[in-house]
CHARMM internal coordinates of N, CA and C (Angstrom, degrees):
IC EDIT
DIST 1 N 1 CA 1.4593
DIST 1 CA 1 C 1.5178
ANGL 1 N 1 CA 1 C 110.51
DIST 1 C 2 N 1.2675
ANGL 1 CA 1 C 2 N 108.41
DIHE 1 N 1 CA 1 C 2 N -36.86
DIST 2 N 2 CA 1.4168
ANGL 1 C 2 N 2 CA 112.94
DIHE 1 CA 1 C 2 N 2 CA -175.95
DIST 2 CA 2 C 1.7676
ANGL 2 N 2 CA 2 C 108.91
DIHE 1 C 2 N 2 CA 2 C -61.67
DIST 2 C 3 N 1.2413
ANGL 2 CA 2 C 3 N 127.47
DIHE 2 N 2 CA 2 C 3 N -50.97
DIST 3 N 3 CA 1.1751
ANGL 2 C 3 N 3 CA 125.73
DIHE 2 CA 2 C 3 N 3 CA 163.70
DIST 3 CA 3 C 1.1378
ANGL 3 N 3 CA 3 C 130.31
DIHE 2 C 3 N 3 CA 3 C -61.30
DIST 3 C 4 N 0.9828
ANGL 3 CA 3 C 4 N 121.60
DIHE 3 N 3 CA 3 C 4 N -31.85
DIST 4 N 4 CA 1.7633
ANGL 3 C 4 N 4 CA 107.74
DIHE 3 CA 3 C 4 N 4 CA 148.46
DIST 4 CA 4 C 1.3998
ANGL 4 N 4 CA 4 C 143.38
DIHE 3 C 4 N 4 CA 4 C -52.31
DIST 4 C 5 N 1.4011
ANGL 4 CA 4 C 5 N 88.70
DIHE 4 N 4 CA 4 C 5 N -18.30
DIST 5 N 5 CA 1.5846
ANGL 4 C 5 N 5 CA 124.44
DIHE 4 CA 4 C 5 N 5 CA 161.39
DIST 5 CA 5 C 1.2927
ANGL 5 N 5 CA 5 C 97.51
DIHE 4 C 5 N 5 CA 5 C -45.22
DIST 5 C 6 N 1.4542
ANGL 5 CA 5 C 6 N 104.84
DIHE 5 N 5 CA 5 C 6 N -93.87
DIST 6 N 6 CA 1.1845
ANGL 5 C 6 N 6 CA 128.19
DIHE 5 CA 5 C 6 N 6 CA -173.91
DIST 6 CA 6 C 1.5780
ANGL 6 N 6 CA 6 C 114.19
DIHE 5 C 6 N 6 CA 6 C -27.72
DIST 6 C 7 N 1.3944
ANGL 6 CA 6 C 7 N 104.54
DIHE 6 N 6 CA 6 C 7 N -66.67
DIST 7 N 7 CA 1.4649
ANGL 6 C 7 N 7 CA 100.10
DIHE 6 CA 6 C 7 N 7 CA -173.94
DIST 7 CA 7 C 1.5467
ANGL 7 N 7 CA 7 C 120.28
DIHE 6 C 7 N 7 CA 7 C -44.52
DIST 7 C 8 N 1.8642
ANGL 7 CA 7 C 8 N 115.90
DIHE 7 N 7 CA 7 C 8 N -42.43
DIST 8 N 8 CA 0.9735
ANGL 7 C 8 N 8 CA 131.01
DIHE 7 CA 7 C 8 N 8 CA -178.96
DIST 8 CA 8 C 1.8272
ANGL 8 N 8 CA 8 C 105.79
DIHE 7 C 8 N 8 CA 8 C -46.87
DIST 8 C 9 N 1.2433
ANGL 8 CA 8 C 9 N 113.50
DIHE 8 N 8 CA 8 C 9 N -56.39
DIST 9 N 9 CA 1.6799
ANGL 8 C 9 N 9 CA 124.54
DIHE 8 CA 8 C 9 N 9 CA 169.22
DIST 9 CA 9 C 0.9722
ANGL 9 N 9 CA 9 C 118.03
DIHE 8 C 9 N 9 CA 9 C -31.08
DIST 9 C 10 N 1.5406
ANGL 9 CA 9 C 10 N 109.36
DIHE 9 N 9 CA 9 C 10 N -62.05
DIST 10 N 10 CA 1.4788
ANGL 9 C 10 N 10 CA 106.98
DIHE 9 CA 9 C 10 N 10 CA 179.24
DIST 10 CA 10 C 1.2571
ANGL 10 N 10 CA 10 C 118.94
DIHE 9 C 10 N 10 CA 10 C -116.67
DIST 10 C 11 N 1.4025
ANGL 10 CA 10 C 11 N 113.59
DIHE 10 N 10 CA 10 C 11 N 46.89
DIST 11 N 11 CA 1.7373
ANGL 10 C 11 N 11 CA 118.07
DIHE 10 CA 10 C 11 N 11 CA 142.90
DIST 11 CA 11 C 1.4375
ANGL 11 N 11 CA 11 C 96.61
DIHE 10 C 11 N 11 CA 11 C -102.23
DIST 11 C 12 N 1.3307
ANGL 11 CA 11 C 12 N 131.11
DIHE 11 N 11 CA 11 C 12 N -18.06
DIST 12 N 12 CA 1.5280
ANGL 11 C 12 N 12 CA 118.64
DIHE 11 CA 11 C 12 N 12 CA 178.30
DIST 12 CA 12 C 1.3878
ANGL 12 N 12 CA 12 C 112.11
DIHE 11 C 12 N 12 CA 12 C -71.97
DIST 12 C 13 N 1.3671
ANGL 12 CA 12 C 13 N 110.93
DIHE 12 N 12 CA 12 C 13 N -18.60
DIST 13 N 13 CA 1.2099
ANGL 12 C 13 N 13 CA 127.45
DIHE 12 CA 12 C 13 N 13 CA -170.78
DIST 13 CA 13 C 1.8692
ANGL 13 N 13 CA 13 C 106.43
DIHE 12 C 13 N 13 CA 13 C -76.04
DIST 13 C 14 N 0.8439
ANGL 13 CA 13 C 14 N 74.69
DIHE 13 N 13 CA 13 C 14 N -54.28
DIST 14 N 14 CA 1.5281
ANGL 13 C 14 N 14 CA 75.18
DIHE 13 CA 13 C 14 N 14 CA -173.24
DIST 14 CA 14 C 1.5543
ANGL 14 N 14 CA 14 C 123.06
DIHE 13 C 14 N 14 CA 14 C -85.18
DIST 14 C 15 N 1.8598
ANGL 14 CA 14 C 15 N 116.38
DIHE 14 N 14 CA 14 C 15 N -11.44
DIST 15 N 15 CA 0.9629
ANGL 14 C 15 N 15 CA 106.17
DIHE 14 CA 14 C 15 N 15 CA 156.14
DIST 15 CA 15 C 1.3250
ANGL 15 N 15 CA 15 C 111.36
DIHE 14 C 15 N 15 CA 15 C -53.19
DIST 15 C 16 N 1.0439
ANGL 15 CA 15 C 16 N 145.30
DIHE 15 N 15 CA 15 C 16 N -36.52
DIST 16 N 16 CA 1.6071
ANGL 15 C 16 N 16 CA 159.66
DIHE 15 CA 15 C 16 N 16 CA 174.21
DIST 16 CA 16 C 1.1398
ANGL 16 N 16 CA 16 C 102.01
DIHE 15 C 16 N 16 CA 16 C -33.04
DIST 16 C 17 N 1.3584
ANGL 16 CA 16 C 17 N 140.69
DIHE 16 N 16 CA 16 C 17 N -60.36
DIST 17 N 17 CA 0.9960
ANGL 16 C 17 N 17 CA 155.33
DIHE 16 CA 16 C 17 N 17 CA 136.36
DIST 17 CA 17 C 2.1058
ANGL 17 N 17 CA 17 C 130.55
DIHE 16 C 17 N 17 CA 17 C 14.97
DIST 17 C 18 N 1.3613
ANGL 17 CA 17 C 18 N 112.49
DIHE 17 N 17 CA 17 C 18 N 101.08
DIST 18 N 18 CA 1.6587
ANGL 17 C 18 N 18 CA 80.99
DIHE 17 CA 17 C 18 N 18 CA -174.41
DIST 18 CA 18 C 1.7266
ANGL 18 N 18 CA 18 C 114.23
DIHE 17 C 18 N 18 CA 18 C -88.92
DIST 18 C 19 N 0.9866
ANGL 18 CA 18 C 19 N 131.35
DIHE 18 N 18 CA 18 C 19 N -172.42
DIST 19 N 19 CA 1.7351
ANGL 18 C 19 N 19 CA 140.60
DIHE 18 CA 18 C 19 N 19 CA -139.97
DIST 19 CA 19 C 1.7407
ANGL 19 N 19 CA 19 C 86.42
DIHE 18 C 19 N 19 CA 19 C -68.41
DIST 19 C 20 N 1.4653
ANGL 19 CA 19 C 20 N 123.00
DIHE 19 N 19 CA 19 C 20 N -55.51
DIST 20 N 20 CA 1.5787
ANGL 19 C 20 N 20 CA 128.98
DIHE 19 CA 19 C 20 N 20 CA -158.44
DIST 20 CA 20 C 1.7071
ANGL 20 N 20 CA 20 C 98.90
DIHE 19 C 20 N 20 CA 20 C -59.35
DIST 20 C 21 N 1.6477
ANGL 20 CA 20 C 21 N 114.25
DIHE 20 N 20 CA 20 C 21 N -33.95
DIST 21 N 21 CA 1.2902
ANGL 20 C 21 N 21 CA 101.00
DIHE 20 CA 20 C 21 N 21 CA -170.46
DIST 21 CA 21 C 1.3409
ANGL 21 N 21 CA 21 C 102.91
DIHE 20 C 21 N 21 CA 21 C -106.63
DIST 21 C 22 N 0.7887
ANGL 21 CA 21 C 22 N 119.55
DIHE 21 N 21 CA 21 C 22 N -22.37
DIST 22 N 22 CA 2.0511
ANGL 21 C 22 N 22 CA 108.26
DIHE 21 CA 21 C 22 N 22 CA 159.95
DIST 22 CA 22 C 1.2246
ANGL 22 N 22 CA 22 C 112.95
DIHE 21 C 22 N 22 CA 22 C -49.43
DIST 22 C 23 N 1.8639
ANGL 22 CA 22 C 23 N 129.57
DIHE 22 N 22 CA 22 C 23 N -42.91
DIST 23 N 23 CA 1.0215
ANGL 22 C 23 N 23 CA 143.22
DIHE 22 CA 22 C 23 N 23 CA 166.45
DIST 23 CA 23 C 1.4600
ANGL 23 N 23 CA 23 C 113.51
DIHE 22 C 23 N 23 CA 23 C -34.90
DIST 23 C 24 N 1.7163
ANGL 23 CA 23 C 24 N 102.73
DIHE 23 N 23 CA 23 C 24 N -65.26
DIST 24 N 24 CA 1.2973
ANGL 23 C 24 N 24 CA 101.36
DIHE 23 CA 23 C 24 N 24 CA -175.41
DIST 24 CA 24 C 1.6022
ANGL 24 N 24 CA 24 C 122.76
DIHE 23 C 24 N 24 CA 24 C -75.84
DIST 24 C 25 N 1.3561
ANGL 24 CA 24 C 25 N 107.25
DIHE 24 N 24 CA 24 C 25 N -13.38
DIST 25 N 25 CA 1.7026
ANGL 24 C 25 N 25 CA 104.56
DIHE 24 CA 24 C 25 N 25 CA 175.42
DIST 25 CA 25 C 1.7111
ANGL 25 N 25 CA 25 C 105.69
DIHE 24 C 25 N 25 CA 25 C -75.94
DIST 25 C 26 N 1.6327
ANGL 25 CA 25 C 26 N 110.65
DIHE 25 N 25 CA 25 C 26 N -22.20
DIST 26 N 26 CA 1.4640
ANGL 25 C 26 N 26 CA 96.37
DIHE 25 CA 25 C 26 N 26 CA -172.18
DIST 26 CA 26 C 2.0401
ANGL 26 N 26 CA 26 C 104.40
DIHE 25 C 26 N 26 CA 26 C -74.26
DIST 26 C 27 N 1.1053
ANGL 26 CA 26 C 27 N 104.97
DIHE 26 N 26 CA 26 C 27 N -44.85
DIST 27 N 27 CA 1.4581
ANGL 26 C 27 N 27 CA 122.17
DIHE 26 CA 26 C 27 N 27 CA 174.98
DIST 27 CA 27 C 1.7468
ANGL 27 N 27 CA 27 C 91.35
DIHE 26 C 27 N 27 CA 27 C -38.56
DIST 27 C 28 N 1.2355
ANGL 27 CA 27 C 28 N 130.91
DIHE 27 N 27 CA 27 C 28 N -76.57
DIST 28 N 28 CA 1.2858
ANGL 27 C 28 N 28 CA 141.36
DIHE 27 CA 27 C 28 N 28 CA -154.25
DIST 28 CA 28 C 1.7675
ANGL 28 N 28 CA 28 C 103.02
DIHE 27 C 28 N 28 CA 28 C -74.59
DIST 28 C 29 N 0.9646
ANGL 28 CA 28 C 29 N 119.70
DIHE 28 N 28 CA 28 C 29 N -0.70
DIST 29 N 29 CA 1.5472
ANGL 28 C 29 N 29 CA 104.90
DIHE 28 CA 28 C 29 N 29 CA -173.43
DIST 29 CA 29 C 2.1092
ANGL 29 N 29 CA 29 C 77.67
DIHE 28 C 29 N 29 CA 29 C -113.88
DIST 29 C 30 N 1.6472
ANGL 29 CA 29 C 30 N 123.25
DIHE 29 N 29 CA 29 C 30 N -44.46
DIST 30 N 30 CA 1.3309
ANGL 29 C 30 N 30 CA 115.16
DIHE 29 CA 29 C 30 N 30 CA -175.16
DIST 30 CA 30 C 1.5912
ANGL 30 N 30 CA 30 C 107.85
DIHE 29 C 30 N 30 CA 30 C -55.32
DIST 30 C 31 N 1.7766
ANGL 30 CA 30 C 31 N 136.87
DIHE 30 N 30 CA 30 C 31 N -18.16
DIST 31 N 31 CA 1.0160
ANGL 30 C 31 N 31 CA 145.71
DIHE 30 CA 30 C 31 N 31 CA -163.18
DIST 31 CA 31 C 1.7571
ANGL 31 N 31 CA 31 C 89.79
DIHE 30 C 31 N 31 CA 31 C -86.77
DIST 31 C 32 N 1.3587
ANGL 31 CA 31 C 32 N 108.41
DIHE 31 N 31 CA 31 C 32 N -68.24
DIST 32 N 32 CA 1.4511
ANGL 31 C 32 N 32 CA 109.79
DIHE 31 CA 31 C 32 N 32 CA -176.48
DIST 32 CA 32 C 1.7666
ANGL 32 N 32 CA 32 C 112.12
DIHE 31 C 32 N 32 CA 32 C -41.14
DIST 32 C 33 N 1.4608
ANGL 32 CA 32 C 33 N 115.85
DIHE 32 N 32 CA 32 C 33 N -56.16
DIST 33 N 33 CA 1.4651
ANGL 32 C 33 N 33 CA 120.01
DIHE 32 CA 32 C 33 N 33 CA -172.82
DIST 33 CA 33 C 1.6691
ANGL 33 N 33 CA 33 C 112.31
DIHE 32 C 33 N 33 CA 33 C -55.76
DIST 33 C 34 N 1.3794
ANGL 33 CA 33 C 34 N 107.55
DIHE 33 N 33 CA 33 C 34 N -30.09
DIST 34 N 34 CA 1.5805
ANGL 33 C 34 N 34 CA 125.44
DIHE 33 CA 33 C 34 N 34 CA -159.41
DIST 34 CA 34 C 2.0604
ANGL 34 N 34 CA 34 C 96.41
DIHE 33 C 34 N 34 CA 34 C -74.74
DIST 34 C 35 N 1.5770
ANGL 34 CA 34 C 35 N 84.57
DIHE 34 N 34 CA 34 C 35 N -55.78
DIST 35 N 35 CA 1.5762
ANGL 34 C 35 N 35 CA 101.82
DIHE 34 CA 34 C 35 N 35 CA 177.22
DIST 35 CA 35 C 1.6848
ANGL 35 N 35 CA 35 C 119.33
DIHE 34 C 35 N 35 CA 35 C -54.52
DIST 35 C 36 N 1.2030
ANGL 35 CA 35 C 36 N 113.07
DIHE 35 N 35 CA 35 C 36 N -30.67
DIST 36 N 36 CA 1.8094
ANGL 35 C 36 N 36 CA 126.03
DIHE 35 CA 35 C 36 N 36 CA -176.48
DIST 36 CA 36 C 1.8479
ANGL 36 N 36 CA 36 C 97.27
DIHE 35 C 36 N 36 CA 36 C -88.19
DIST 36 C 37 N 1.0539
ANGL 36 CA 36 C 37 N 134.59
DIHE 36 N 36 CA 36 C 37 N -37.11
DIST 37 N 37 CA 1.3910
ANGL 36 C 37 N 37 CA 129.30
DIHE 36 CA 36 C 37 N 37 CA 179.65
DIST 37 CA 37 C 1.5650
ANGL 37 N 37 CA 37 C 98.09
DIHE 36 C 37 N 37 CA 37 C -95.28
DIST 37 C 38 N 1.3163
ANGL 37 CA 37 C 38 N 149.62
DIHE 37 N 37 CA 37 C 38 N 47.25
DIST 38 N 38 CA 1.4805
ANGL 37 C 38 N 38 CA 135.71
DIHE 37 CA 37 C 38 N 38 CA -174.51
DIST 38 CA 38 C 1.4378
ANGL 38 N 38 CA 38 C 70.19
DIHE 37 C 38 N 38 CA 38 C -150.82
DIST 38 C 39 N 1.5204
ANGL 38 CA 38 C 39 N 121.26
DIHE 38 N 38 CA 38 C 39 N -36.16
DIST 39 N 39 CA 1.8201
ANGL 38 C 39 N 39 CA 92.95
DIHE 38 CA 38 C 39 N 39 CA -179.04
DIST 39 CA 39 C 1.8095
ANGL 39 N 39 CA 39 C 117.09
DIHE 38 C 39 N 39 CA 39 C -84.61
DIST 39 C 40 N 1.6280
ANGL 39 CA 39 C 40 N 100.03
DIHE 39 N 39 CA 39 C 40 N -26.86
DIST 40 N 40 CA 1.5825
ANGL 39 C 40 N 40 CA 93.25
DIHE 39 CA 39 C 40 N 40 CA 173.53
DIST 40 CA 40 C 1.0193
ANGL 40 N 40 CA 40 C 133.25
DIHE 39 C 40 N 40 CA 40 C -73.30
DIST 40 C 41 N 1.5686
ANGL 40 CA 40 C 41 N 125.92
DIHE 40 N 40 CA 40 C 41 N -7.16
DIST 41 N 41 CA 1.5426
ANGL 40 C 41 N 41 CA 153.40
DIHE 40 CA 40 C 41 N 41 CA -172.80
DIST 41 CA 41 C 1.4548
ANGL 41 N 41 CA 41 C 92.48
DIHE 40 C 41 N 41 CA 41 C -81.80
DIST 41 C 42 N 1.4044
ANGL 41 CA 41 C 42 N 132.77
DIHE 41 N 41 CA 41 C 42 N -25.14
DIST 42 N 42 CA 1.5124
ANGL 41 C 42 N 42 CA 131.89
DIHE 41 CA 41 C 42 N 42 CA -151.28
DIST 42 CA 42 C 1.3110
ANGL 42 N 42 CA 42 C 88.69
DIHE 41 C 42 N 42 CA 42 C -113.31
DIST 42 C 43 N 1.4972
ANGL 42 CA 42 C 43 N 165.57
DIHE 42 N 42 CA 42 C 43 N -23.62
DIST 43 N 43 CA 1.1773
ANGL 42 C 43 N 43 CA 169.28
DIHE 42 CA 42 C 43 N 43 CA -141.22
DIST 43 CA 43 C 1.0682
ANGL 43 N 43 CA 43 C 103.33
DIHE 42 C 43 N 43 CA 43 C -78.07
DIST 43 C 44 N 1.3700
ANGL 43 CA 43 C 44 N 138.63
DIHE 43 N 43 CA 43 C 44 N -16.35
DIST 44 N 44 CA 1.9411
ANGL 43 C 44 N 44 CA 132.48
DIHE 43 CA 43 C 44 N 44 CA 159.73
DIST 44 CA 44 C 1.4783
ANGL 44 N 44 CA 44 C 111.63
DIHE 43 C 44 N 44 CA 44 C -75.07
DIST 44 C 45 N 1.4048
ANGL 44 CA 44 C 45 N 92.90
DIHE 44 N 44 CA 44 C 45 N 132.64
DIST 45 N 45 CA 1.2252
ANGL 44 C 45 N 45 CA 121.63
DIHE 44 CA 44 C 45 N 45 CA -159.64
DIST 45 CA 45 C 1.6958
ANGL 45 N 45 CA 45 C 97.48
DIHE 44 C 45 N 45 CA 45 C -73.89
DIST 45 C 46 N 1.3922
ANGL 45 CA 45 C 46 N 137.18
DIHE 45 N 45 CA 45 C 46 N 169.02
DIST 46 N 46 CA 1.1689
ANGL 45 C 46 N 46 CA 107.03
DIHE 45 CA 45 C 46 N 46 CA -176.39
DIST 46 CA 46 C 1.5457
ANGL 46 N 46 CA 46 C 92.18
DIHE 45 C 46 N 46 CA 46 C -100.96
DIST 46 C 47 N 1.0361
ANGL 46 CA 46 C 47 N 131.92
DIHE 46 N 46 CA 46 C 47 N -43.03
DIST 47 N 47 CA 1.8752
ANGL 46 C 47 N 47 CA 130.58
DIHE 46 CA 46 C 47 N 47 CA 170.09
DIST 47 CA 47 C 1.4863
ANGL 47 N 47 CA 47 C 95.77
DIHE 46 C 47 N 47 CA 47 C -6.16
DIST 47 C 48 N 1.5820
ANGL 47 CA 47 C 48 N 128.79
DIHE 47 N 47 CA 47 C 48 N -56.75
DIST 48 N 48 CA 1.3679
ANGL 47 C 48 N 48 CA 118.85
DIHE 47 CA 47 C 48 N 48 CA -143.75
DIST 48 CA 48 C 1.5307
ANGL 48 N 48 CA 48 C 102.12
DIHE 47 C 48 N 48 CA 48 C -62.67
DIST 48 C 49 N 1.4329
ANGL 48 CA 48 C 49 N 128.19
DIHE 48 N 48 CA 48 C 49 N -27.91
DIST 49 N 49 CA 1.1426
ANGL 48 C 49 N 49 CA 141.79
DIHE 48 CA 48 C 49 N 49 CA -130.26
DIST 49 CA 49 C 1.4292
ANGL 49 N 49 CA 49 C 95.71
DIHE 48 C 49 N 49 CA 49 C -112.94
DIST 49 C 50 N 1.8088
ANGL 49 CA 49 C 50 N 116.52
DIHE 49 N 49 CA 49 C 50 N -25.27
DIST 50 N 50 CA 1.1220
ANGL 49 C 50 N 50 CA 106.65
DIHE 49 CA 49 C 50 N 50 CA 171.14
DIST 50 CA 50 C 1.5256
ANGL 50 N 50 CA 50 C 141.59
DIHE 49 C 50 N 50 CA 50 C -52.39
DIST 50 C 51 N 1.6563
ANGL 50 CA 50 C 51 N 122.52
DIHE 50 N 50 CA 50 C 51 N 153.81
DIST 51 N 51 CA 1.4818
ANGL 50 C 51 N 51 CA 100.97
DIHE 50 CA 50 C 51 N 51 CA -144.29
DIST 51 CA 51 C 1.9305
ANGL 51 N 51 CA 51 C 136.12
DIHE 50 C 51 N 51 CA 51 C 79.04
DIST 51 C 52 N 0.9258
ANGL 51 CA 51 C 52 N 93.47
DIHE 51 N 51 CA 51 C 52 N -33.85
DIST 52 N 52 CA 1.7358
ANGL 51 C 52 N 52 CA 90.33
DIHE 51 CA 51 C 52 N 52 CA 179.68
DIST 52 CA 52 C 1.4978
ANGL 52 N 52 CA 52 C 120.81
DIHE 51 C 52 N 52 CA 52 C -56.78
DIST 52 C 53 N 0.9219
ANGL 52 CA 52 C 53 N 98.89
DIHE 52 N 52 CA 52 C 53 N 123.90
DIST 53 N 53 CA 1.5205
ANGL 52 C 53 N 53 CA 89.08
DIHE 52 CA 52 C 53 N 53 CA -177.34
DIST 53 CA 53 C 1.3684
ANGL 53 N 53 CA 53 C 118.88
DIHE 52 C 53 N 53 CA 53 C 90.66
DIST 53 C 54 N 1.4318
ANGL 53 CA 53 C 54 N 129.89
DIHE 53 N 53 CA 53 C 54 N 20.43
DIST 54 N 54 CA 1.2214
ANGL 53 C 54 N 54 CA 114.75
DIHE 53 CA 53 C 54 N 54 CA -172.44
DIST 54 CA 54 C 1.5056
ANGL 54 N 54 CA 54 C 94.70
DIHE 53 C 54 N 54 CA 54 C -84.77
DIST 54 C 55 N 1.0457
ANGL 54 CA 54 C 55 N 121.22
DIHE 54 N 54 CA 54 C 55 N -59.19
DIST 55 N 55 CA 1.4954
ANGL 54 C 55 N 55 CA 139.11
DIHE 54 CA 54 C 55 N 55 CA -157.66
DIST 55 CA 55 C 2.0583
ANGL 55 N 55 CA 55 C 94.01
DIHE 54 C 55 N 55 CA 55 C -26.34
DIST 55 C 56 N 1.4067
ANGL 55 CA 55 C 56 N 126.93
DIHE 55 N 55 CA 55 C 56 N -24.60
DIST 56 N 56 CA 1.4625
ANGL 55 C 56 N 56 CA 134.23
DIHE 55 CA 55 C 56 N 56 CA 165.82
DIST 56 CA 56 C 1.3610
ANGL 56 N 56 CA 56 C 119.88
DIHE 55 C 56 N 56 CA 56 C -45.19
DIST 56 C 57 N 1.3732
ANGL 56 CA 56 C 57 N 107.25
DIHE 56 N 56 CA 56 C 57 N -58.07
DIST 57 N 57 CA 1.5539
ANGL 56 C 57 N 57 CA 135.96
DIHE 56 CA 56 C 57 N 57 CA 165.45
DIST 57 CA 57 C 1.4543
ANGL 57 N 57 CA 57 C 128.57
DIHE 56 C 57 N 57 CA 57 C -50.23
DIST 57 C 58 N 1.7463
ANGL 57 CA 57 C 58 N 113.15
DIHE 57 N 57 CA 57 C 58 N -33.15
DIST 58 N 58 CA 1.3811
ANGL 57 C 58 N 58 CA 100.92
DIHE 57 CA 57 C 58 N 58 CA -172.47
DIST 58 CA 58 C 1.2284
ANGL 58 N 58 CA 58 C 110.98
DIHE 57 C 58 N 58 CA 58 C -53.76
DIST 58 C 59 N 1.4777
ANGL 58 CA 58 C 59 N 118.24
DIHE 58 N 58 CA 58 C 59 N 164.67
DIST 59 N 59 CA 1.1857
ANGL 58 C 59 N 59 CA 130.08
DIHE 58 CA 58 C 59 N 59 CA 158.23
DIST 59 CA 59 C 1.6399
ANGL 59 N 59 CA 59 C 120.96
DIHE 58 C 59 N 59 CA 59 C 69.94
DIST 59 C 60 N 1.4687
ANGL 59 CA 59 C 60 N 116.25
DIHE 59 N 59 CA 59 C 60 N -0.27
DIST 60 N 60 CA 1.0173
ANGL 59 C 60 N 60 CA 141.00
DIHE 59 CA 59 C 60 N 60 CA 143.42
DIST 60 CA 60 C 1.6333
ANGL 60 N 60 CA 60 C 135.97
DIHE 59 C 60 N 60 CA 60 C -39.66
DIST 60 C 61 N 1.0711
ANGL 60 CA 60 C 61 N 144.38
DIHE 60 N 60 CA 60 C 61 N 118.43
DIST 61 N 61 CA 1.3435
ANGL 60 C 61 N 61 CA 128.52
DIHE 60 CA 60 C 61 N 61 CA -179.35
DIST 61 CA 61 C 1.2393
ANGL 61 N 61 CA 61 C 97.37
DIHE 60 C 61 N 61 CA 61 C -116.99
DIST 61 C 62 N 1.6397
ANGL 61 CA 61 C 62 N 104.32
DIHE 61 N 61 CA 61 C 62 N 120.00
DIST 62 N 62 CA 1.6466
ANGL 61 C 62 N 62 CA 122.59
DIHE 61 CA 61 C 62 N 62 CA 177.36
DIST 62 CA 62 C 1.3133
ANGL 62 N 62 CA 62 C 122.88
DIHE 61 C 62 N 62 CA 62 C -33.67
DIST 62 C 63 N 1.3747
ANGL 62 CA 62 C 63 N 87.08
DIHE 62 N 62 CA 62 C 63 N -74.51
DIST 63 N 63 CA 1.5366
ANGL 62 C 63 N 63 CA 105.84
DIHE 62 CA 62 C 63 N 63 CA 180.00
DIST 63 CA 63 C 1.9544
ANGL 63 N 63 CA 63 C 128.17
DIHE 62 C 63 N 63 CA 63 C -48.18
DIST 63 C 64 N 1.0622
ANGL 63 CA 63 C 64 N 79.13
DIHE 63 N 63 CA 63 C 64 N -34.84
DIST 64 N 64 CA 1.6935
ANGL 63 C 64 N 64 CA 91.55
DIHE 63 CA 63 C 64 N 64 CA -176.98
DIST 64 CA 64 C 1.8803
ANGL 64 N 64 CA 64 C 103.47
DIHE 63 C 64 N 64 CA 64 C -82.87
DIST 64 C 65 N 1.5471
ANGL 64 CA 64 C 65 N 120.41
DIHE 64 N 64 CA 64 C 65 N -45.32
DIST 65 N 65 CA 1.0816
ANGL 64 C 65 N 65 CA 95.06
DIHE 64 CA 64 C 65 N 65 CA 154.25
DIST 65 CA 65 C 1.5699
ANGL 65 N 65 CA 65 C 140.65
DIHE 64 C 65 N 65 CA 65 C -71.77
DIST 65 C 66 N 0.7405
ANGL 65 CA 65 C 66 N 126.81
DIHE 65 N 65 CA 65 C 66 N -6.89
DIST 66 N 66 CA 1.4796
ANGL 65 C 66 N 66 CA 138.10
DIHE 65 CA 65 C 66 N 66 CA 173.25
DIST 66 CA 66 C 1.8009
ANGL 66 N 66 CA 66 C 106.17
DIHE 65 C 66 N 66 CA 66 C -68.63
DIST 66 C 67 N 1.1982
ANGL 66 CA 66 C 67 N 91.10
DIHE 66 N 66 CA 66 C 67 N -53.76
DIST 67 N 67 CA 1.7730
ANGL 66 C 67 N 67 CA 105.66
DIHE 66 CA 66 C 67 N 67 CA 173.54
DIST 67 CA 67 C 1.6576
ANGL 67 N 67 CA 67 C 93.27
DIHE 66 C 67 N 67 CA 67 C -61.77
DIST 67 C 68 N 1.2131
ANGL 67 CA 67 C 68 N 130.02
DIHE 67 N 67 CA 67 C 68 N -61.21
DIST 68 N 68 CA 1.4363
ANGL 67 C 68 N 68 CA 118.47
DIHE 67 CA 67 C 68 N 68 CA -160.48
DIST 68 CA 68 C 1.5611
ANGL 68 N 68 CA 68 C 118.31
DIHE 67 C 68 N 68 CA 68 C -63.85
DIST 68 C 69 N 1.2248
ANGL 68 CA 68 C 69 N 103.69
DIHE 68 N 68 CA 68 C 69 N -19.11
DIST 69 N 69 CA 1.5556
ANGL 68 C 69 N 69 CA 121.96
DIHE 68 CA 68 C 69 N 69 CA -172.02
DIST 69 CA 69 C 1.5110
ANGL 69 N 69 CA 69 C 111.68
DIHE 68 C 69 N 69 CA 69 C -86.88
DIST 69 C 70 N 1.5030
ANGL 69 CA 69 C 70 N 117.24
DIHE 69 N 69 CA 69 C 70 N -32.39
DIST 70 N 70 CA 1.4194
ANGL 69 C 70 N 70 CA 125.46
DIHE 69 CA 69 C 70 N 70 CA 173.83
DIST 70 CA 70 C 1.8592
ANGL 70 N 70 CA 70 C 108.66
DIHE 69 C 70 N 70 CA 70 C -78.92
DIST 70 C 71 N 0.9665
ANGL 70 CA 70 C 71 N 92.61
DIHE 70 N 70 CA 70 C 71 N -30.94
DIST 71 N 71 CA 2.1271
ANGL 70 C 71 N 71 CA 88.94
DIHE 70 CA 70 C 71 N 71 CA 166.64
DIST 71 CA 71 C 1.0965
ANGL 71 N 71 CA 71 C 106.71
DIHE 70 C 71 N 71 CA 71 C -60.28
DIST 71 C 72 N 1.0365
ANGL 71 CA 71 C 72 N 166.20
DIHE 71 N 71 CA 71 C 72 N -11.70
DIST 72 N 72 CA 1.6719
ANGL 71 C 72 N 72 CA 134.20
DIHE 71 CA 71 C 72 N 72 CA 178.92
DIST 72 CA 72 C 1.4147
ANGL 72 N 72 CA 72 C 84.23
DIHE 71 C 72 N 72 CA 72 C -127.38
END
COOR INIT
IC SEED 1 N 1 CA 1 C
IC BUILD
């Protein structure tokens, strides 16, 4: 209940607010939300991932592509 409080406060608050800076609080609170899900999306470890994709590689010789890739 108490946070609803709150919210109630400061939506009064910001009706207060004219159109350019409501604008910019919506921009700045979508920056904050954007920023909190770009770190939980990242939470795999990279170990898990190790291996993926080798099956591309077999039969490949490293070295020679690496060399073939640095010519041009």
């Amino acid at each position: 209940m108490k946070a609803s409080l709150n919210i109630k406060n400061i939506l009064s608050q910001v009706e207060k607010l004219d159109k350019n800076e409501q604008q910019t609080l919506v921009e700045q609170l979508s920056f904050l939300l954007k920023k909190s899900d770009f770190k939980s999306d990242f939470s795999t470890k990279l170990t898990s991932i190790s291996e993926l994709g080798k099956e591309i590689w077999d039969g490949t010789n490293i070295d020679n592509y690496i060399h073939e890739e640095r010519k041009w």
